[in-house]
N, C-alpha and C positions, 0 to 999 in steps of 0.2 A: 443640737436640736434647736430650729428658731422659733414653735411653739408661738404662733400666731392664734389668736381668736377672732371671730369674725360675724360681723354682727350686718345683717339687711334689711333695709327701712321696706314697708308697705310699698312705697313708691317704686323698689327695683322689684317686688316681687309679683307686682302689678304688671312692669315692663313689661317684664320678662315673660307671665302667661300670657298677653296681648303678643308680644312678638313670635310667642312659641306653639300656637293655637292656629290650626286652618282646617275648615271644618268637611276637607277630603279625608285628611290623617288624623285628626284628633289634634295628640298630646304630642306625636312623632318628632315633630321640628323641637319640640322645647328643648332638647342634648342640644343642638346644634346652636339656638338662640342664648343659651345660657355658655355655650363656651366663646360664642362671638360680642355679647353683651359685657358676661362679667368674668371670665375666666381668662382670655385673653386680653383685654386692659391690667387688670388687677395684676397677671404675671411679669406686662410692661413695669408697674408700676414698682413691682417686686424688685424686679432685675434691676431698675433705677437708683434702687437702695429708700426707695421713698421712707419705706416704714421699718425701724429699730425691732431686733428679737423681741420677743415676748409682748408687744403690743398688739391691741385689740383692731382692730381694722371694721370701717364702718363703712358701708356701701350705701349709697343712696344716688338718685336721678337730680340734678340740675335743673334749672327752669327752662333751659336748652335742647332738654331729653339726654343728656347726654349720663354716661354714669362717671359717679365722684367716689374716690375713694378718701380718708382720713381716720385717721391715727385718735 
């Protein structure tokens, strides 16, 4: 089991209602902004081997907009 934890700053959870928010559908797009934002980077990052079992994993925005992951 690799028993990862996983922690996300104000700033991605901010993005990410701002990216997942359109005021035809409400809340609808947020599945899809939340697997294009942080679910599929974070799995690149996985497969990469970036982050060791059992570390805690921290998501936050860049001054870029971009999202960062760290250990």
């Amino acid at each position: 089991m690799m028993d990862y934890g996983f922690e996300l700053s104000e700033a991605v959870a901010e993005k990410l209602c701002e990216a997942g928010y359109d005021p035809v559908y409400g809340a609808r797009p947020l599945k899809r902004a939340i697997q294009v934002h942080l679910e599929n980077p974070l799995a690149e990052a996985l497969l990469r081997g970036q982050f060791s079992p059992g570390s805690t994993i921290h998501a936050d925005v860049s001054s870029t907009g971009e999202m960062t992951f760290h250990a």
